[in-house]
N, C-alpha and C positions, 0 to 999 in steps of 0.2 A: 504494500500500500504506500503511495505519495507518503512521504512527512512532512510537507510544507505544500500541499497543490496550492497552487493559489494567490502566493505571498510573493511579496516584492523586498526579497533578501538585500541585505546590505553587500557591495564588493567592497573590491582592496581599498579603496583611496580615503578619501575623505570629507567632506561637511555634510552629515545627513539629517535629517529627523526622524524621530522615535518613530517603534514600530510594532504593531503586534500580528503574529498570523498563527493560524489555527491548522494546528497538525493533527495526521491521522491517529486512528486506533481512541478517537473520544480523548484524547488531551489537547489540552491549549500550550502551544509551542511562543513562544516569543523569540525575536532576533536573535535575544541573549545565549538564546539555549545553540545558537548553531555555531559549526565550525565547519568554516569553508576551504576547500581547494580550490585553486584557479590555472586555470589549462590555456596555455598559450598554444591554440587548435595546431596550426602548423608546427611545434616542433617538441611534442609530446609523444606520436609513437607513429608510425608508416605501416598500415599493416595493409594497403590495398594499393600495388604498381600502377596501376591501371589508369590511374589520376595525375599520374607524374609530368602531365604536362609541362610546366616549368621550376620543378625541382633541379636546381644544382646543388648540388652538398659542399664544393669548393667556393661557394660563395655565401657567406652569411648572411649577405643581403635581399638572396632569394628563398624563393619555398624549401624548404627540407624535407618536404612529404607528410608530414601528419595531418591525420584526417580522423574524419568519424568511426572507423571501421575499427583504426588505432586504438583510439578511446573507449572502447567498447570491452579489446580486447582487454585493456586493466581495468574495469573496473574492479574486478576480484583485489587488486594491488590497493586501489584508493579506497577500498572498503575495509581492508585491512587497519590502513592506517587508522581509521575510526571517522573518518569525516562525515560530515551530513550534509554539507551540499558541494558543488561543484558549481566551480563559475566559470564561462567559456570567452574567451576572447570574441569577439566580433565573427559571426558563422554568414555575415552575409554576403554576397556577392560584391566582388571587387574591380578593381581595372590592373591589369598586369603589373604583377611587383609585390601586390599589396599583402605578402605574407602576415601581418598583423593583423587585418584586417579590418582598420580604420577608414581605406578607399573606397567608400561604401559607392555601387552603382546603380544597385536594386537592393530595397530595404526588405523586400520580399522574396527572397529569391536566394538560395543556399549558396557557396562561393563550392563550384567544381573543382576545385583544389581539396577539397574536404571530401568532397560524394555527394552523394545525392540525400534531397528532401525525406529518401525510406530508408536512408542509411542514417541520416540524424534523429529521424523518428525512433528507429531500434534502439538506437543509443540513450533515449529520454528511458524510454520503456524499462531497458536493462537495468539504467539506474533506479528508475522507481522500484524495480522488482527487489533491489537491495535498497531499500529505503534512501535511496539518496533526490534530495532535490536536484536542479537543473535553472540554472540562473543566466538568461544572458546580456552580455555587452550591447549596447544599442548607442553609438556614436550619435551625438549630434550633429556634426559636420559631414562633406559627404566628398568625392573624389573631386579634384580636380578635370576629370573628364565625365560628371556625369551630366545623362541627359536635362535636365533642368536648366541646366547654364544653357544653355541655346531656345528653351522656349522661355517665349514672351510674358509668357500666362504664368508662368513660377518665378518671375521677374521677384515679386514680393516675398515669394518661401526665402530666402536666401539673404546674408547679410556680409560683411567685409569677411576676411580670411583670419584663420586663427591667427593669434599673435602669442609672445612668451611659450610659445610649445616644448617642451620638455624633452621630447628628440623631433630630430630632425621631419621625418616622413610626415608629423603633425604642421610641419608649416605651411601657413598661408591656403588652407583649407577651409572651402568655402561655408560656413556656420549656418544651419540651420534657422531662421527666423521663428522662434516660438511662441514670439508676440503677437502671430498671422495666425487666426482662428483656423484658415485652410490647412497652415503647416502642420500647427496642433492636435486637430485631428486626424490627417495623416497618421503619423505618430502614436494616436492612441489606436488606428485602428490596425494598425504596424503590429503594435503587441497582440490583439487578439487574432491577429493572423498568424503569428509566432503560437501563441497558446494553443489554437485551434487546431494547423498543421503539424505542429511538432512536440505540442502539450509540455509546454516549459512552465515553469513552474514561479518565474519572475525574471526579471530584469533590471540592469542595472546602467542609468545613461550619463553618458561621457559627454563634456561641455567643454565650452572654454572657460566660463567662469563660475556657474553651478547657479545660476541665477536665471536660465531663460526659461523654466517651466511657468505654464499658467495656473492659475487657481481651478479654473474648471477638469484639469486631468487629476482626477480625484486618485487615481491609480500609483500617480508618482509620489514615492513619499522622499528622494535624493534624488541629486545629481552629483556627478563629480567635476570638480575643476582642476582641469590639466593645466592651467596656470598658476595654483597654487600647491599642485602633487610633491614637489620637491620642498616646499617648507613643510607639511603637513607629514613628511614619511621620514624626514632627518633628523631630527631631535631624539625619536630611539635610536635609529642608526647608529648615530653620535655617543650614545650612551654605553651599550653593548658591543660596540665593533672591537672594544681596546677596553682594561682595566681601567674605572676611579666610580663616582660619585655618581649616584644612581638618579635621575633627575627624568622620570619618562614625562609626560602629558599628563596634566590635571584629570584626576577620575573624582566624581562625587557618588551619590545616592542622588541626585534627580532622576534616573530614567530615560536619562538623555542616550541614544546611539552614538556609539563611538567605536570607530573600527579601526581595530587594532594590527597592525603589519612592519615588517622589515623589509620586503621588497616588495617589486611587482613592473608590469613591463612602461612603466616612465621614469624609474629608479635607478636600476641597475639592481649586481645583484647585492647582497648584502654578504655574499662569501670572500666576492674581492675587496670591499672595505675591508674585512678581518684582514686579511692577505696580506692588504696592503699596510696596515700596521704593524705586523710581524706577526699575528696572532693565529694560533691554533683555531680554524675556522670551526671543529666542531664544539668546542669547549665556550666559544663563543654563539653559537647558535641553540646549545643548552641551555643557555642564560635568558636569551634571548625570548625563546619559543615559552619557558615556564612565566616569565613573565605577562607575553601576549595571551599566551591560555587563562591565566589567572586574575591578572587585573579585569576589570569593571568594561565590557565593549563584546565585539564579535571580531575572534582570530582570524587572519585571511591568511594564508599560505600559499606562496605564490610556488607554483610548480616545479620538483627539482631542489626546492630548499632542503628535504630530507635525504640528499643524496651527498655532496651540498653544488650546487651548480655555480662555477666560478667562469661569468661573463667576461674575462681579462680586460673588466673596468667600463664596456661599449655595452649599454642599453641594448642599443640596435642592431647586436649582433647575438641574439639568446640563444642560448647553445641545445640540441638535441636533450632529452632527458634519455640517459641508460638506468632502465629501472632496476637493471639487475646486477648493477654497479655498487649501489647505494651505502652509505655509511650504517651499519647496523646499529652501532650505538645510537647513531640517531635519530632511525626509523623507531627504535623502541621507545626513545623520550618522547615524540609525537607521538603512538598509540598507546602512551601510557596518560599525557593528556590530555588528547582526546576522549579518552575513559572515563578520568575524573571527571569532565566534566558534563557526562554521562552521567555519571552515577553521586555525584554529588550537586544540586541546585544553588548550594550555598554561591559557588562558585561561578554560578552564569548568575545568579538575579539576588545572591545574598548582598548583605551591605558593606561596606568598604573602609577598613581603617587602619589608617597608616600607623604603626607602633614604635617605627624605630628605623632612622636611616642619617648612619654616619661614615662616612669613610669608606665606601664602597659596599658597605650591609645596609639591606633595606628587608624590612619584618613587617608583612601587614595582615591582616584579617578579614577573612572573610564568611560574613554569619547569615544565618535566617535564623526563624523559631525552634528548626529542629537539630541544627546541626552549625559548629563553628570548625575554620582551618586556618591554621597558620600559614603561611609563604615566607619561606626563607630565600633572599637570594643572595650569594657574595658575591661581587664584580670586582671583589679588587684581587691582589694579588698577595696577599700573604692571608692567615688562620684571622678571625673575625669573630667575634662574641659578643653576642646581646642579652641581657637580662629581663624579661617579662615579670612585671611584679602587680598586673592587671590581673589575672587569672585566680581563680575558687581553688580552695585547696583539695588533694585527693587525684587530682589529675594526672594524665599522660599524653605524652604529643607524641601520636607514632605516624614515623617517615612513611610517604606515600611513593617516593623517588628510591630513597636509598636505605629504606628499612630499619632507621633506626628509632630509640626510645627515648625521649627526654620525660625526666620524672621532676618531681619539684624538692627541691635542695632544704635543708633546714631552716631556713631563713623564710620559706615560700615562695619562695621565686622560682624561674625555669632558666635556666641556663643554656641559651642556644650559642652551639659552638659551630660553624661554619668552616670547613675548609677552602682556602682557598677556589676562588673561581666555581663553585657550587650552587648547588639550588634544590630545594628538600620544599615538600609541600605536607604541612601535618595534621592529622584530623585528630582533632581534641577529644579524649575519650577517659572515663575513670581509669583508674589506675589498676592494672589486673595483675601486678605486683609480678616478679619474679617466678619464671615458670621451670617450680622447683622438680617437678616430676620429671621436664625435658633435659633442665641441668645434673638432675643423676641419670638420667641414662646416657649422654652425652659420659658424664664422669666413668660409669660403667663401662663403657667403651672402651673407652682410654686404658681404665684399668687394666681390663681384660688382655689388651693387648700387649701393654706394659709386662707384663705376668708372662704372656707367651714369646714374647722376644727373649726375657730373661731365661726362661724353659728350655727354649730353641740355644740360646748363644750355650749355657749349660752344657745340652750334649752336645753342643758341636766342640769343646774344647773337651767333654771324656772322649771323646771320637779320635781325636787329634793323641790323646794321651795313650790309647788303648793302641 
């Protein structure tokens, strides 16, 4: 069954408003609760030649092959990780080049670089069948060579060309006018023809400044502005790429949507900033990912980050994903949470509160009525200690990362010891004391074996003697 039919999911970037959508199986889903993947179509997986029209592989600036047929074939891989929905770069018809699929030529019309309309159909279907939603990109702007420019009558859809574009292929692309009731509807009837052919399950539109929806598309609840993509995604960047002082984006308890990400395709990736500071890219990307899963917003994970995909610094040149490549360590920190936040609420819709950030440790909390967690994360580079002295006595903080047990010290406090570059998420539980039954059999163990070495070395020296 769908887990989101219906709903107009947040993507990667940035300024949205709140949201709520209604998922299956009789529960009410909200933003909060999802965790998105995002599929740059063309250079995610190639599983159908037949399409290869203008694929070069020795050219990063052209198609690479991925297609529907590609994406279909992992879905078993992105369900693994734990995601709930999936977000698609731009699926619609382009003008030659337009691997990103920002050259929009026909707003209804699948780009044959991908396959076809029952090849992207299968592909929605497959993910609902794994409970995944199906979210996609809908540019505002459209090709420099599409039909509109020459007629007279679309004179008014249409305004100056992008400016401040963030890479290059965004320039000077002609803007949709959202202020023309004609274009407006266009647009909404865009989506329900997306809905209707391909049963997507929302969308997500890309502007130059996130400001030309109308009031009457009751449907749009964001846009995103690719004039402001790179202030809005750097300040984590900045914080996680290299050790110190943990400073993400203001989170409160209003409610408000906030989506949370390290990279995505106006960015670059977030492996070569590590790179490029000397830094251990996955040690850095564990830091990274627990925080986006944890704090207060909806995580977006740009495609490739769990591998970790290092674009050698060029946006515009996004490298192939090898899924069977990938850093294990770090496919397991994403499905682990992803889990949590499965399986704990506190954490997509509990409330938010900062306890403690000095020096590269930052401690916060997050509660509802029925359950509270700690978040530990250390960003800097040597051992980190924080003392909780907020917390009821009788307690236990057991690690949800790295397995371990903080209990409360004589004084009543909890003593959180960080090792360097780490990150431990704890759920707050009474204190079930010492598990003295496992510690003697363990002991017994030991014993035993202790006993039989001694037994063994024994006759091997009468042996020796005899």
């Amino acid at each position: 069954m769908k887990k989101a039919a219906g709903i107009l999911l947040l993507l990667p970037f940035f300024l949205l408003n709140s949201m709520v959508s209604t998922a299956g199986e009789g529960e009410e889903r909200r933003w909060q609760d999802e965790s998105v993947y995002y599929i740059a179509v063309d250079r995610f997986f190639n599983s159908d030649r037949s399409n290869d029209e203008q694929v070069d592989v020795e050219d990063p600036q052209a198609y690479q092959g991925g297609d529907f047929a590609g994406m279909t074939s992992q879905l078993d891989y992105i369900e693994e990780l734990g995601f709930t929905t999936i977000q698609l770069s731009p699926v619609m018809a382009n003008a030659p080049g337009g691997f990103h699929g920002f050259w929009v030529t026909d707003f209804r019309a699948v780009e044959e670089q991908y396959g076809t309309m029952e090849e992207m159909r299968a592909f929605v279907q497959e993910a609902h069948d794994r409970d995944l939603s199906v979210v996609l990109d809908l540019p505002l702007f459209t090709a420099a060579e599409h039909p509109w420019l020459e007629d007279e009558t679309k004179s008014s859809w249409l305004k100056e060309g992008v400016t401040e574009a963030p890479v290059s292929w965004l320039d000077d692309l002609p803007q949709l006018n959202m202020d023309n009731k004609e274009t407006a509807a266009y647009i909404k009837e865009t989506m329900n023809f997306w809905m209707e052919e391909a049963e997507v399950d929302g969308f997500h539109l890309v502007s130059q400044t996130g400001l030309e929806m109308t009031e009457d598309l009751d449907d749009i609840l964001y846009t995103t502005s690719v004039a402001d993509s790179k202030e809005f995604s750097q300040p984590l960047r900045d914080v996680f790429a290299a050790p110190g002082a943990v400073k993400g984006k203001a989170v409160d308890n209003s409610g408000e949507a906030v989506v949370q990400h390290l990279d995505g395709p106006f960015t670059g990736r977030f492996t070569h900033e590590a790179v490029e500071n000397g830094q251990n890219p996955i040690t850095r990307w564990r830091l990274g990912l627990t925080y986006i899963f944890t704090t207060p917003g909806l995580p977006v994970v740009y495609y490739g980050s769990e591998t970790p995909l290092d674009d050698g610094g060029n946006p515009e040149a996004a490298p192939m994903i090898n899924v069977k490549a990938g850093n294990e360590e770090l496919k397991q920190r994403v499905e682990k949470l992803t889990s949590m936040r499965e399986q704990y609420p506190a954490i997509t819709r509990g409330d938010y509160e900062e306890l403690y950030n000095d020096n590269g440790l930052i401690v916060f909390e997050r509660s509802d009525e029925e359950e509270s967690l700690i978040v530990a994360i250390n960003n800097a580079s040597e051992t980190k200690t924080a003392e909780l002295d907020h917390l009821d006595s009788g307690l236990q903080l057991r690690g949800l990362l790295q397995d371990g047990v903080v209990r409360e010290q004589s004084d009543g406090t909890y003593r959180l010891a960080m090792d360097r570059e780490t990150a431990d998420v704890f759920i707050m539980e009474e204190d079930s004391g010492y598990n003295w039954l496992f510690i003697g059999f363990v002991g017994g163990v030991l014993l035993l074996f202790t006993v039989a070495v001694i037994i063994l070395s024994r006759k091997s020296r009468s042996s020796e003697k005899a």
